[in-house]
N, C-alpha and C positions, 0 to 999 in steps of 0.2 A: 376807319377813323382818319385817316390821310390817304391820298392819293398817290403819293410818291415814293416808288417805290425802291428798296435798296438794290444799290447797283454794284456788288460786290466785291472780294478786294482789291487795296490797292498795293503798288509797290513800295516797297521800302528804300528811304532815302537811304543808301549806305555811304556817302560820301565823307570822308573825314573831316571832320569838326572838332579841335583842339580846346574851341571856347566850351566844351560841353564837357568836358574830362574830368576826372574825379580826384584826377593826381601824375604823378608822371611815374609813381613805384607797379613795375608791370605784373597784372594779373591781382594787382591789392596784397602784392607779399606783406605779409606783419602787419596785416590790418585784421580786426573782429569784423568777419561777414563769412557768410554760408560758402560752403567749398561744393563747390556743383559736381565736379568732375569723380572727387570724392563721393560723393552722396549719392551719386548715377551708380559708381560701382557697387555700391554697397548691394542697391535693389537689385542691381543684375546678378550678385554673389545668393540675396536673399530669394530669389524667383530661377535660381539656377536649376532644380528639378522638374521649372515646367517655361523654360524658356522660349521656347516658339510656342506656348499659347500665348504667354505674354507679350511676345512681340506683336501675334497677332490682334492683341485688345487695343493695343498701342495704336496699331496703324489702322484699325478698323474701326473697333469702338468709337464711339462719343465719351467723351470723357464725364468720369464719373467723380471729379472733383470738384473745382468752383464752377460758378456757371459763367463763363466767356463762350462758353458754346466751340472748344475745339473737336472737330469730326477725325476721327482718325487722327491726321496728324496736322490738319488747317480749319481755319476759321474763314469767315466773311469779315474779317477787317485787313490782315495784312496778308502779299501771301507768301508762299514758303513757309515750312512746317514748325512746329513748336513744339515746344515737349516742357512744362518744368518739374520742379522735386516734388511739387503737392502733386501732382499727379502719379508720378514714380511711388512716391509713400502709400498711396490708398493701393499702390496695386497686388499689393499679397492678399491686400484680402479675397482680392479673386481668383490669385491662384495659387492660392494655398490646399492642401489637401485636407482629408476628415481629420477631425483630431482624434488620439490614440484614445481608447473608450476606459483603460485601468483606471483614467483618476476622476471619472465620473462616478467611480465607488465613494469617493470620500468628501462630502461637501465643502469640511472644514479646511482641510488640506488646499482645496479649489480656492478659499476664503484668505490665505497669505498669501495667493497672487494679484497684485494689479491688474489691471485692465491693459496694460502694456503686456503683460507676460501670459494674462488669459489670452488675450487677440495671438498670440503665440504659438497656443497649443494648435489650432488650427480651425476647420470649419466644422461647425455642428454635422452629426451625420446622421440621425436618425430623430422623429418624435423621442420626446423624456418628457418623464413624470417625476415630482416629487412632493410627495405629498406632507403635512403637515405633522411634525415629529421625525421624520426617516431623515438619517445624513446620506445618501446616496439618490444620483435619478438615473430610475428604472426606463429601460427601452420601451416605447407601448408603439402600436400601429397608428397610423395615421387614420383608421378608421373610429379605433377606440379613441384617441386624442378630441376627435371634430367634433364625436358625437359627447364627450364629458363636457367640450364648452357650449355645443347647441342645448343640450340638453339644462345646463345653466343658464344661457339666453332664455330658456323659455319658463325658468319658475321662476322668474325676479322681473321686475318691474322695467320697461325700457330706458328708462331714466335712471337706472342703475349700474348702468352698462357705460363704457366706454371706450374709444377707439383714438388709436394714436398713430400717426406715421411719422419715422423721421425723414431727415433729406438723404438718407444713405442709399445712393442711387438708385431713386426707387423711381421708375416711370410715371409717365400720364397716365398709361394704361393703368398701374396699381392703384392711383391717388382717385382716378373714375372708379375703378370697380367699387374700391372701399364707399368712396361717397355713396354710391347706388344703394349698394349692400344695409349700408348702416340703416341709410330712410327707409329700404325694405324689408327690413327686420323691425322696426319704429322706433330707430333712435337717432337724435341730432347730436349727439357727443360722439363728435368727431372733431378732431384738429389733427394740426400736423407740426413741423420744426418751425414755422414762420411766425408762431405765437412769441418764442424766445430770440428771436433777431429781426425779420424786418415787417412784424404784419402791422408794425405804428404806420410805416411808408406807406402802407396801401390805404389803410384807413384816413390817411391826411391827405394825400395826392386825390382821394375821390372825393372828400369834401372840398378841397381847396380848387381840384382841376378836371375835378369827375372821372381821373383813370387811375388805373390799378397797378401801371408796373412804369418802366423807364421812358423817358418819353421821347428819347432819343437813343444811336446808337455809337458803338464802340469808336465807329470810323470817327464820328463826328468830332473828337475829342482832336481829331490832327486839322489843325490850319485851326480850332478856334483861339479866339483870342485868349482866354485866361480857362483852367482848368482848376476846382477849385475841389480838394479831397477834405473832407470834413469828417471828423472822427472815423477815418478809414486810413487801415494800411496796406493798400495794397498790394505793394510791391511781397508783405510777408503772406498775404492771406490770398493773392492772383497773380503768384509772378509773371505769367506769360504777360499781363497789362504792363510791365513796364517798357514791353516792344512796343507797347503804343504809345507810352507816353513818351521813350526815345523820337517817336516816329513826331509825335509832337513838336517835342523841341526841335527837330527839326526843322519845321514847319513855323516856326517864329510864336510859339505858343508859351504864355508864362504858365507856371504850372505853382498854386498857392496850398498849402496843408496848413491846416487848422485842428489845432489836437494841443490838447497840455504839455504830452511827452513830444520831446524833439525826437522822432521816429528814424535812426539812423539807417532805416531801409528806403525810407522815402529821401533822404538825405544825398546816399550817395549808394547806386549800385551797379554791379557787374554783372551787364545783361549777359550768359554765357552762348549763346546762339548767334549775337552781333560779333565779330570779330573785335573791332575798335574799343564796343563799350567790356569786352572781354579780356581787354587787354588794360586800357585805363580809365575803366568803371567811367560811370555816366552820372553828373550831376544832375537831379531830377528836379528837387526845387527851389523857386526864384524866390519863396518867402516865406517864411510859418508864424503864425498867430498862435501863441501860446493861453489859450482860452483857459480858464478855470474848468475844472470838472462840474457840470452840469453847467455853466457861467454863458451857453450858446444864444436864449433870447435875448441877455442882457448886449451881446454884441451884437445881433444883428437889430435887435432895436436900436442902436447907436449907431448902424451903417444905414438906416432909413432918417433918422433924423438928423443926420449929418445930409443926407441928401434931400432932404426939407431946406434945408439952413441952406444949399448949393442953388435950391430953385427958389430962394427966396431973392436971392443975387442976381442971378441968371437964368430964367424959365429955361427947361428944357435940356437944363448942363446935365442933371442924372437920373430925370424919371423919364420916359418915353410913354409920352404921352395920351399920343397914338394909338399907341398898345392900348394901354389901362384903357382910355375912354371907350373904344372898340368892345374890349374881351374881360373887360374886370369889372367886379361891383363891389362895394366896402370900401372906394379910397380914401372920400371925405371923413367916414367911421376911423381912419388908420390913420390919415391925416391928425388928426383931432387928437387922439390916442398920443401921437407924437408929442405933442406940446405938453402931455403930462410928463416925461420919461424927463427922470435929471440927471445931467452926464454925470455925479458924484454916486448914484445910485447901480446908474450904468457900469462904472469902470469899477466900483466895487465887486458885483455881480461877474463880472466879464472878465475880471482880474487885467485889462486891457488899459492905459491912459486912453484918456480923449484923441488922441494925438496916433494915436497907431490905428483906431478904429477908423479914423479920416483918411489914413492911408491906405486900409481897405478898399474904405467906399470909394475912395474918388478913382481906384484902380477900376474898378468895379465900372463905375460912371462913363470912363475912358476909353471904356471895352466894347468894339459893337457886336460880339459874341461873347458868347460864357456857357459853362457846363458844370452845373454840380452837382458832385458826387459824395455820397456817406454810406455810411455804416452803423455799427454798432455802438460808433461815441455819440451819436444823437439818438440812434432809435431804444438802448436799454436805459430809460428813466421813466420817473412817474409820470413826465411832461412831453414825453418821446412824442407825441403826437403833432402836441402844439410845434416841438421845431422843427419838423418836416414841415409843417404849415408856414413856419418862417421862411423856412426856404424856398417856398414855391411864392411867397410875398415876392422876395426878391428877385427873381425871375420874371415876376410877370413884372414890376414895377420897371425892369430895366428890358421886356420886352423879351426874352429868351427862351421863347416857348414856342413851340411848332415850326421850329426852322432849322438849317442848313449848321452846322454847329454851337447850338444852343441846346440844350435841354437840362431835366433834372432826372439825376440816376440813382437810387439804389441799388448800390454794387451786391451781388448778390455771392455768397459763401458756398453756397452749395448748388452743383448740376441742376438738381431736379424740382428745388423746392418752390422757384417759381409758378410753375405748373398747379401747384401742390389747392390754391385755393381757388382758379381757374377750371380747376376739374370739381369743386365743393368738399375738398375734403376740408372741412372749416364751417365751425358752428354757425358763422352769419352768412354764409353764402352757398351759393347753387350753384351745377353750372350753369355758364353763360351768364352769372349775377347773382346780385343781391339776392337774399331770402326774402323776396315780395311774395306777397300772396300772387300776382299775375305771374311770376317767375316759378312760384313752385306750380299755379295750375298749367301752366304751360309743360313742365315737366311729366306733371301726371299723366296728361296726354299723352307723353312721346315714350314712357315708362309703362303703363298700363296699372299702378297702381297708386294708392294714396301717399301725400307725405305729410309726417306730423306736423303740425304749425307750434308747436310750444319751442322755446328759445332753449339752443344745447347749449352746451358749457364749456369753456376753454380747458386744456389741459390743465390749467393753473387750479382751477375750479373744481374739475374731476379729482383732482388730488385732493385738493382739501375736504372733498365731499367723505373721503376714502372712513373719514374721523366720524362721520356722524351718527347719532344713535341706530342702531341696526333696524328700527320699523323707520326709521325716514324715508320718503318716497325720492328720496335720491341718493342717499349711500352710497357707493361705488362701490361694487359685489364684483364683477364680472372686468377686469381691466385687460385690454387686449392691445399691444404695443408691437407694430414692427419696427424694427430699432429701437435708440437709442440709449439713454443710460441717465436716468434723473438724478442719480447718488452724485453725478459728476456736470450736471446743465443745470441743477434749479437750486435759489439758495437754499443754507441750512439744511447740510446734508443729514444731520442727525434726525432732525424731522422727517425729513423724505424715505428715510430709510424707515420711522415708524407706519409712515404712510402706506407707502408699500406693502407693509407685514399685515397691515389692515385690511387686506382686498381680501376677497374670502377664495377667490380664483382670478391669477391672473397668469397671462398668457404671452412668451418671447420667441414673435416671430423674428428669428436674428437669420447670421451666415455665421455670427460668430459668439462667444459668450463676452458680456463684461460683468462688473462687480453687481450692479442691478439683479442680475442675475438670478444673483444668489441667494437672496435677499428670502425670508421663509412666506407663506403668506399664510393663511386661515385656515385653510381646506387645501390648495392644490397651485403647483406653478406647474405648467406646460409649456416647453420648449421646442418650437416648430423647426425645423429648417429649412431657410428660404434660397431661392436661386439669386445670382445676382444678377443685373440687368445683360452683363454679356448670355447670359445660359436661356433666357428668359425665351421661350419658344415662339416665332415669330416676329422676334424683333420688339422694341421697345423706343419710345418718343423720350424726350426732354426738350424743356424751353428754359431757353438761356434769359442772361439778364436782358438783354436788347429784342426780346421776346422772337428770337428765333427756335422754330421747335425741330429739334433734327432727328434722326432715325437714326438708333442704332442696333444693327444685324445682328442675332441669333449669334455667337462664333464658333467655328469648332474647335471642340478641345474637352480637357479630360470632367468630369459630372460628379458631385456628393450624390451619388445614387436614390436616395431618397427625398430630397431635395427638391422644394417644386414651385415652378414659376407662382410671385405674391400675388397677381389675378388670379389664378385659379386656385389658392385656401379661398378668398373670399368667395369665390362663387361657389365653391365645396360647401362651406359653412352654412353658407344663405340658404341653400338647399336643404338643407338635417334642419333648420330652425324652421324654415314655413314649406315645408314638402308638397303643400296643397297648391303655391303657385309658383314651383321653379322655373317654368318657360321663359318669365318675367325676368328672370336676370340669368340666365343660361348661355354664358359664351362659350364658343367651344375655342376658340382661333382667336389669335392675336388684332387681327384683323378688321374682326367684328367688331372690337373694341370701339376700333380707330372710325369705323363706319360711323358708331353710335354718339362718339366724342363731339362729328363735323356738326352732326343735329341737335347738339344739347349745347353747347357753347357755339354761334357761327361765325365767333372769331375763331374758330378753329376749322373751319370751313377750310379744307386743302392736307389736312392729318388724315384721311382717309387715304390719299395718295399716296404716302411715305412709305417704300418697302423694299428698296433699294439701299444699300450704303452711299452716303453721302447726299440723301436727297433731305432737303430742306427746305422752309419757306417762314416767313416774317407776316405775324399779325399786326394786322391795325397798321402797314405801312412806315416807312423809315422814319415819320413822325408822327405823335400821336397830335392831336389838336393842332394840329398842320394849319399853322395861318391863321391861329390864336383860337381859330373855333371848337371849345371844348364839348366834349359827351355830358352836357348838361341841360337840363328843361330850358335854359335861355340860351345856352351855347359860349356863357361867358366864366371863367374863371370867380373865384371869393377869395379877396384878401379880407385876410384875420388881422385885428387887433388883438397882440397879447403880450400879457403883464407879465413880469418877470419873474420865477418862479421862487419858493420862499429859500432863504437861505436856510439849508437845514446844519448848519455847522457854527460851531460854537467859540468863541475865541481860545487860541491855543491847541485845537482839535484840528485835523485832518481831513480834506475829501478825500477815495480813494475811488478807486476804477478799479476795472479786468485787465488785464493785457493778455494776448497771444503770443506763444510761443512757436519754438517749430514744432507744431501742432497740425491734425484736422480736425475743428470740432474738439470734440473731448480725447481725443485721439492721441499721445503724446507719441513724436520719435525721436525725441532726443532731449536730456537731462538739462543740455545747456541752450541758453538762444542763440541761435547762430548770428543777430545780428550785435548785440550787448556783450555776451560772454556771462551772462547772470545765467545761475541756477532757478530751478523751478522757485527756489523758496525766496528767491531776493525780494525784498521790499526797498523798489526802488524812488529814490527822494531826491530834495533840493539841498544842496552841500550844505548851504545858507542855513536851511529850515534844521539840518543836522547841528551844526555847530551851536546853534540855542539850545540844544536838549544834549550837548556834551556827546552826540554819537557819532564815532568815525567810521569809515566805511569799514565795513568785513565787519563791524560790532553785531552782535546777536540784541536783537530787537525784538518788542511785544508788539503791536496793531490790536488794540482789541476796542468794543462795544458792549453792549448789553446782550446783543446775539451772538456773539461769539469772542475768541481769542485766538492770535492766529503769530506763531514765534517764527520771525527768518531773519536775514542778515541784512545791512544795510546795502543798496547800493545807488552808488551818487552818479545821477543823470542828468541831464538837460530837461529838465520837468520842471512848469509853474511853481512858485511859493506856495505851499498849503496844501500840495496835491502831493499823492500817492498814487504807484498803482503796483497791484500783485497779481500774481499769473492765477489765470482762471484755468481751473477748478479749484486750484489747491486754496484758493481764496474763499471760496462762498460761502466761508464758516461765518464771516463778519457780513455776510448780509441776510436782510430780513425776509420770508419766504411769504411774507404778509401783504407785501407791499407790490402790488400792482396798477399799472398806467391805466387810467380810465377810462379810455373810448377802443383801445385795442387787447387790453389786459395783460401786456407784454411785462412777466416780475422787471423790477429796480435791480440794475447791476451795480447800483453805485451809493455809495453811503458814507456819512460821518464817520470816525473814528481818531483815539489817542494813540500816538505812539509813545514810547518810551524806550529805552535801554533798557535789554531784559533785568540786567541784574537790580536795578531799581524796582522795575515791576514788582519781581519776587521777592524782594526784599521788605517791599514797604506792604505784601500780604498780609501780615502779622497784625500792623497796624489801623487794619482796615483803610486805606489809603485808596486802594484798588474801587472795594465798593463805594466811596466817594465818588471819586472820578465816574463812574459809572450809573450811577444815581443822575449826577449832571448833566452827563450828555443823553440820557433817558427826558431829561425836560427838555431840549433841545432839539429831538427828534421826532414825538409824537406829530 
């Protein structure tokens, strides 16, 4: 896709810069933010029985947290080693030992711990069964296990089946074999974790620019002129990124966040690896745009027609012309589109005046680089699609596509999950592409068997199917999940957990147990034990968000005995289900995998070679559409015209969001945020929007809708008028498990909602008050 290629890292400005400082109080004494050195020890206290393997995952491994793609202990952006907490946090799970097997006797006992104090006990150690009625799971063999769910694969319909992976460092290698395995058994329900965070990006970035992941890379962020974070926190969810964006400001780079909540991680942090920024913390950003929850097309529809009204003045002050006429088609469509948008529409929608969104654009305009980056505040909505698509408007209109510090990035949360639809674990896709008919006969070919053409089903889908009449030719019979934990990722946990008890066999390939777990089903749950990516026998790939795929080594150190690399269940399994052609997907070697990967995807062309620690290599070159020419039938980019999305809130009602805490994932390790000082259960607000509804901070509060009700305490942030947000998972009581985005099927993390003072809530139940209010906003939301 580009030519040029990355020339790996660079050094780090360390010179002192006082205009960059966060304060003059040394180390942030008496300030709310994350205590490193603290939190370092903690891991070294919790990993103290198997300390030199963990050293060794540290410095050898590929990290198995977000995906910045650190090897060992460096990356290809800056160099000198990096280490932060999200990495430290995820690491017991690898090296932790078997869990003690007494309180696998008692399911209910298992059932009052958390998923915090389950991940505790320790690592699954052997196949369990527990079948339908019994409170205990019994030991079974791993022969007996494979053959109880092949032999279920084979008297139910293939459409009844389904297959999940999460991003819990789970390789190329696994997310390949699974895809293979599934079409060769005949089924297309397959997905992975990128359906619940970023699979709106990929699906907008290919209609909008015809490619699939970032189009740019990490370095590019230092020397560009504006860096722009868009419903993303990085500094909590990638700390090692805020050495780049240090490296940035250095570099003369404004750095803009766009989020409702004024994010006091992106505000103001103490890099703990820079000296300077570890002594008096590093101011990160030059501006925030406090957008409305969900309110993003309505603003950047108002950064394009402010920059109409710019080139109506002066040709050429903020669209690059050049660009577009070259590499774009839909201007005059988008052009036109503009004249419809009225700024009173605009600024309601955006929650933004006229007047701050001009100050945007025209920064924007000013810029002859740019870089934008997001996350989960644009991709979990109904509309998630369409504003990635805005964003890549803005990009091309202003020309910041295929070059030298420009691009558009979805920051990615997890190590591996990039990979995840790149390999075809993903209902619309193959490797190497789209589910075409030329793409899957092409695969036939180089697989030696057929693959079904009828359209699988997204996780979201698969669930819901779980409810259907038992002769429907898609029921979900057969659910088989490595990772994750839906009670706590998908909303309406009470639902999910019905969901779940509906599968008549379903199957946890985990390392470790969560509350999902537990959950009864029909006939039978089977509990596998999976190795993690360091055990993983012959090493193991991931591709980072800047689509580096690196290698990480086998390591030594101590083995759950039972316990077996996630490629080899699936090629186990595949085998007991169609015995008549297992040659067809018969790996024996890590290896082979990697062989097969370079041929089925050949952007993956160079993963054959990986076998070494530390070796790595970058697809599609350091820019993707290098010099504007996109991976499409014309080779030009599509700007989208699009309307702004309906307001689904009612006056006097709330929008609300997710927030992360110090968290991975569903993962919690600690009660309080390290950046806020809020508990898990804060419902944090606008002082303003409190003081009309009589509530002072520490007040116990209700949040509720017609899907759910959800009691915590107040607490008063630097958040938009009218916006909420509550820590995710303890939140997904109030959203709906119904509602999913249209072209990617990504569920709504975000929804309407009242609040109230508890004691009022409860008080006016009597009255029927409650179901009033809720009636109301039930018309307001359909």
């Amino acid at each position: 896709m580009g030519k040029t290629k990355h020339t790996g890292p660079v050094k780090l400005n360390k010179k002192v810069t006082p205009s960059l400082w966060a304060g003059l109080t040394p180390m942030g004494l008496g300030k709310v933010k994350p205590h490193h050195i603290r939190d370092t020890m903690k891991v070294a206290w919790d990993n103290k029985d198997n300390a030199a393997y963990a050293y060794r995952i540290l410095t050898k491994g590929v990290c198995d947290g977000c995906a910045l793609g650190v090897s060992g202990l460096y990356d290809q952006t800056l160099s000198g080693p990096h280490l932060c907490t999200t990495r430290l946090n995820v690491l017991r799970l690898n090296t932790a030992p078997a869990m003690k097997t007494d309180i696998l006797e008692d399911v209910d006992q298992m059932r009052e711990l958390d998923s915090t104090q389950l991940r505790k006990l320790g690592r699954i150690p052997f196949p369990l069964s527990r079948k339908k009625g019994e409170k205990k799971f019994t030991r079974i063999s791993w022969d007996t296990a494979l053959d109880r769910i092949a032999d279920k694969a084979k008297e139910i319909d293939p459409r009844q089946m389904a297959f999940y992976l999460t991003a819990r460092g789970i390789t190329n290698e696994v997310y390949y074999t699974a895809a293979k395995m599934t079409r060769f058994i005949g089924t297309n329900n397959i997905d992975n974790a990128s359906r619940i965070c970023h699979s709106p990006s990929k699906t907008a970035l290919k209609r909008s620019l015809g490619i699939g992941a970032s189009s740019c890379n990490y370095k590019d962020w230092i020397g560009s002129d504006v860096l722009v974070f868009w419903g993303s926190v990085a500094a909590n969810n990638q700390p090692v990124s805020t050495k780049y964006m240090y490296a940035a400001k250095k570099a003369g780079t404004k750095i803009i966040m766009i989020n409702p909540y004024r994010e006091p991680a992106m505000e103001k942090y103490w890099i703990p690896s820079i000296p300077e920024s570890a002594v008096f913390g590093t101011q990160i950003v030059d501006d925030v745009y406090q957008v409305n929850i969900g309110g993003d097309i309505a603003f950047m529809n108002g950064v394009m027609k402010h920059w109409f009204a710019m080139e109506e003045k002066q040709p050429g002050s903020a669209i690059d012309h050049a660009y577009v006429n070259e590499h774009a088609n839909g201007f005059a469509e988008l052009k036109a589109h503009m004249q419809t948008q009225s700024w009173a529409e605009l600024e309601v929608s955006s929650g933004l005046s006229q007047e701050r969104i001009a100050e945007f654009a025209e920064l924007l305009a000013h810029s002859k680089s740019g870089i934008f980056i997001w996350s989960m505040g644009l991709t979990q909505h109904r509309f998630a699609t369409d504003n990635i698509s805005q964003v890549a408007n803005l990009a091309m209109l202003r020309g910041f596509i295929g070059r030298e510090n420009c691009g558009v990035m979805p920051i990615r949360g997890h190590s591996g999950v990039q990979g995840s639809g790149e390999m075809g674990a993903d209902p619309f896709v193959l490797p190497g592409g789209d589910f075409t008919e030329s793409n899957a006969a092409r695969l036939e070919e180089l697989w030696g068997f057929d693959i079904p053409r009828w359209q699988g089903d997204t996780i979201g889908q698969s669930l819901e199917n779980a409810v259907l009449p038992d002769d429907h030719e898609r029921k979900l019979k057969l659910f088989f999940t490595s990772g994750g934990n839906f009670l706590e990722t998908m909303p309406d946990p009470d639902a999910i957990e019905n969901i779940l008890s509906s599968v008549e066999l379903r199957v946890h390939q985990d390392i470790i147990f969560n509350t999902s777990t537990l959950v009864d089903a029909q006939e039978e749950v089977i509990v596998l034990p999976a190795m993690t990516r360091y055990e993983q026998p012959g090493g193991g790939t991931s591709t980072s968000t800047e689509r580096m795929v690196y290698f990480s080594p086998e390591i030594e150190g101590p083995r759950i005995e039972e316990a077996r690399s996630e490629w080899e269940i699936y090629v186990d399994l595949a085998a007991r289900i169609r015995p008549d052609a297992v040659e067809k997907i018969n790996f024996q070697e890590a290896h082979e995998i990697r062989a097969e990967i370079a041929k089925a995807n050949p952007n993956y062309d160079g993963i054959q070679h990986l076998k070494e620690q530390g070796d790595v290599f970058q697809w599609g070159g350091a820019w993707l559409c290098e010099g504007g020419i996109c991976p499409t039938p014309d080779g030009k980019g599509t700007l989208f015209a699009i309307d702004i999305p309906e307001n689904r809130r009612t006056e006097g009602n709330f929008y609300v969001t997710s927030r992360r805490g110090k968290q991975f994932n569903s993962m919690i390790y600690s009660s309080k945020d390290a950046f806020n000082g809020a508990d898990r259960y804060a419902i944090i607000m606008n002082e303003e929007d409190a003081a009309v509804l009589n509530i002072k901070e520490g007040d116990a509060v209700v949040t509720y809708n017609k899907f759910g009700t959800y009691q915590g305490t107040a607490k008063f942030e630097d958040i938009a008028k009218s916006n909420i947000a509550v820590y995710w998972p303890e939140g997904n009581v109030l959203l709906d498990k119904r509602a999913y985005e249209q072209h990617a099927q990504i569920p709504e993390y975000n929804i309407g909602a009242v609040v109230e003072k508890a004691e009022t809530f409860h008080a006016q139940k009597d009255q029927r008050y409650v179901e009033k209010r809720v009636e109301e906003l039930e018309m307001t939301t359909e």
